[in-house]
PAFI-857731 format. One record per residue (C-alpha): x, y, z; residue in three letters. Coordinates in nm, 3 decimals, m for minus. Each point is the difference from the previous one (the first is absolute). Layout:
! PAFI-857731
X Y Z ALA
...
//
This chain:
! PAFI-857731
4.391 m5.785 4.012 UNK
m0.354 m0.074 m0.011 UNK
m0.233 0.286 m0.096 UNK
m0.330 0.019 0.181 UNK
m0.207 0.001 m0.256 UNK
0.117 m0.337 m0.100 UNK
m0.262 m0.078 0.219 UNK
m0.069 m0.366 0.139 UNK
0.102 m0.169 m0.328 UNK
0.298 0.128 0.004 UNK
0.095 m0.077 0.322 UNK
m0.073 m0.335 m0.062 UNK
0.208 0.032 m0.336 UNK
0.303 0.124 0.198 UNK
0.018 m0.301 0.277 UNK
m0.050 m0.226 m0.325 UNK
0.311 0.104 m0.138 UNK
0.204 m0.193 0.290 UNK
m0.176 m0.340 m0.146 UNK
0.139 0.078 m0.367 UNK
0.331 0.082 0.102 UNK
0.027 m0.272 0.226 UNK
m0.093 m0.178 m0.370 UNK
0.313 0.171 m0.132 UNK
0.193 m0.161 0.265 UNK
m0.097 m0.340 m0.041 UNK
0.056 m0.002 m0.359 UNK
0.388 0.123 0.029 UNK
0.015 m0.316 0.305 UNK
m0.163 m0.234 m0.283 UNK
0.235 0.145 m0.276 UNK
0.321 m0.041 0.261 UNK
m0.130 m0.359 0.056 UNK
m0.025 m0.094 m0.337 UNK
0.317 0.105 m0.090 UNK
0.147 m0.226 0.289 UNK
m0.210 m0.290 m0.113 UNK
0.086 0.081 m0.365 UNK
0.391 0.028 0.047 UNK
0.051 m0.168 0.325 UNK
m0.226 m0.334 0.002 UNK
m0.037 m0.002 m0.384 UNK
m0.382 m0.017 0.108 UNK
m0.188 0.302 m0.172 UNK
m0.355 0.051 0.079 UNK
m0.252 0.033 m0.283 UNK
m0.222 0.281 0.233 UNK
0.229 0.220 0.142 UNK
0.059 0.300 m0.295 UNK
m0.344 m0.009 m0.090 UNK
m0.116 m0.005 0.368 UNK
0.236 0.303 0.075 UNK
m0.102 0.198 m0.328 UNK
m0.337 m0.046 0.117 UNK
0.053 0.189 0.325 UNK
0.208 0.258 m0.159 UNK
m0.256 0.036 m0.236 UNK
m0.323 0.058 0.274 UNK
0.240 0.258 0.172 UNK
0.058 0.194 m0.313 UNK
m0.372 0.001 m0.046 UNK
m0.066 0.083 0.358 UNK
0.295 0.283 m0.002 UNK
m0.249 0.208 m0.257 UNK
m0.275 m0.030 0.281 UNK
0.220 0.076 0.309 UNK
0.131 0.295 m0.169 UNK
m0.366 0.125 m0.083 UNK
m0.099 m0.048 0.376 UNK
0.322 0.215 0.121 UNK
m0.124 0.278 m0.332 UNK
0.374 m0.065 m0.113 UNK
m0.087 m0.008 m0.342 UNK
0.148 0.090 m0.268 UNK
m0.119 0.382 m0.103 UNK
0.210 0.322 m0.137 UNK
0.134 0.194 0.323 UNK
0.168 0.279 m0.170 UNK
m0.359 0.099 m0.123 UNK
m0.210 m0.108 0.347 UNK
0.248 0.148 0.202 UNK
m0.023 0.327 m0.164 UNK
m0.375 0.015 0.073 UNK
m0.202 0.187 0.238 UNK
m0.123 m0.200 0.323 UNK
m0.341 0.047 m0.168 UNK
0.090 m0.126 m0.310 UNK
0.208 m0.269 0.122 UNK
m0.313 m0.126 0.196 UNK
m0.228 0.012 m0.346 UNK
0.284 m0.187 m0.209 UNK
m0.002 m0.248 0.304 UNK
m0.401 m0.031 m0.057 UNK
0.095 m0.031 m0.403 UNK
0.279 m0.217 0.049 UNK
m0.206 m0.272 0.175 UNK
m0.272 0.008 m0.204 UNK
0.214 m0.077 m0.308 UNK
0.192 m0.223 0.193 UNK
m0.310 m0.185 0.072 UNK
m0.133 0.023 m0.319 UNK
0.363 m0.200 m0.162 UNK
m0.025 m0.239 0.277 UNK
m0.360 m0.130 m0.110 UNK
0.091 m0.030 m0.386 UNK
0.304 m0.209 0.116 UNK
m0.186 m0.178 0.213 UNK
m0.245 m0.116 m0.296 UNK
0.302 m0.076 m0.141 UNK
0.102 m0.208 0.242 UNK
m0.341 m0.160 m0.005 UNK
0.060 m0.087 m0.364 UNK
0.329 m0.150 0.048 UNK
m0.190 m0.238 0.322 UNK
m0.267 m0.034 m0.237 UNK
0.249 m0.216 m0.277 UNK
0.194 m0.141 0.308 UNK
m0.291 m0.122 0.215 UNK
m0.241 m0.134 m0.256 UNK
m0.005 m0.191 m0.321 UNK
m0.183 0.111 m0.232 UNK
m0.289 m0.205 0.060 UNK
0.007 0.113 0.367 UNK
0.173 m0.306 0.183 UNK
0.256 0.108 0.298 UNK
0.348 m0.053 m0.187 UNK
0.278 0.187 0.125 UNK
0.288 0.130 m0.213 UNK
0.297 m0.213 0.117 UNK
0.360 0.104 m0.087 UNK
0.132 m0.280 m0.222 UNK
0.263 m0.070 0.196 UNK
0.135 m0.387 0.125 UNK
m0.180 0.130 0.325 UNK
m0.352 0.162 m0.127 UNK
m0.128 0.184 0.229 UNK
m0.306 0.240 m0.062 UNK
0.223 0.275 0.184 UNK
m0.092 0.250 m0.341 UNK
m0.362 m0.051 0.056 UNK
0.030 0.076 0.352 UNK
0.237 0.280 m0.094 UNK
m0.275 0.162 m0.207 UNK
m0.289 m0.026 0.229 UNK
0.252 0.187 0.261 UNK
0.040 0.307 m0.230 UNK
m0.328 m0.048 m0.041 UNK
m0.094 0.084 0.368 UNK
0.223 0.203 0.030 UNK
m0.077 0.253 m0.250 UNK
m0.349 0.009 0.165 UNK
0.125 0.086 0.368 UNK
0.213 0.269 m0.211 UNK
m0.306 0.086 m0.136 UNK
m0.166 0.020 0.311 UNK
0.304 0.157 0.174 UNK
0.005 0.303 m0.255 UNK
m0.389 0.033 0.069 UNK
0.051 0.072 0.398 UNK
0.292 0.265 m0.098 UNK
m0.251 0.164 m0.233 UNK
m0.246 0.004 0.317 UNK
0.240 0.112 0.240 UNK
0.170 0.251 m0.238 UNK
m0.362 0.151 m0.094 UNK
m0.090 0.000 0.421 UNK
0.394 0.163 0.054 UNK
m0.098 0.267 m0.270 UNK
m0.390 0.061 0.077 UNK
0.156 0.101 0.353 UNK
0.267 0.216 m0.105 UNK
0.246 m0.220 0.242 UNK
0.429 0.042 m0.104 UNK
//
């Protein structure tokens, strides 16, 4: 369930989550087909396991963000639940600001990691490639993904610590 004060982003967040786990799908197909092209036809593809751990790997990433939007993350119930409606509101506020907070140091930490995977050193577009027979720059991209997504998280955290402050300058349940 979708909590209003997800606001727009998180709507948007929500119907996103169909794309990545259509993403999950695809890679289990690929993964079936390379075993029949592997053990059947004694024709294995060089792409296929990297291609597929790719697309597990941006639905992992994107799982962190679609359980931000739906505020099903991780916090301690037995403690929240034992709280006043008031209080519960203010931990909300607290929660989201901290929340926030994490998200943009991980995010520069992202940036660092895109930083080394983008760039050489002397500031020439080189993307990190994964040494494999195939080579594809599927870590670089993988980097500037948690990357962005770490913002939006960001971001996301930001409108709940709007909306919660609104919910609790009203006095609303």
């Amino acid at each position: 369930m979708l909590p209003p004060e997800s606001g727009r982003l998180g709507r948007f967040i929500h119907q996103g989550g169909y794309l990545f786990a259509a993403g999950i799908v695809i890679a289990a197909v690929m993964l079936l087909m390379e075993v029949f092209l592997r053990y059947v036809l004694n024709k294995p593809t060089i792409w296929a396991h990297e291609t597929s751990t790719f697309l597990c790997a941006i639905a992992f990433l994107y799982g962190g963000l679609f359980c931000v939007a739906r505020d099903s993350h991780i916090r301690v119930v037995m403690i929240y639940d034992a709280l006043p409606r008031r209080a519960r509101q203010v931990f909300d506020v607290v929660i989201s600001i901290i929340s926030a907070i994490a998200s943009a140091f991980f995010a520069y930490a992202a940036w660092l990691m895109v930083t080394k995977s983008v760039w050489t050193p002397g500031g020439e577009v080189r993307l990190e490639r994964s040494g494999s027979a195939w080579n594809p720059a599927m870590p670089a991209y993988l980097k500037i993904a948690l990357f962005v997504m770490m913002i939006i998280m960001c971001l996301q955290f930001v409108i709940f610590t709007v909306n919660y402050l609104r919910k609790l300058g009203k006095g609303a349940a």
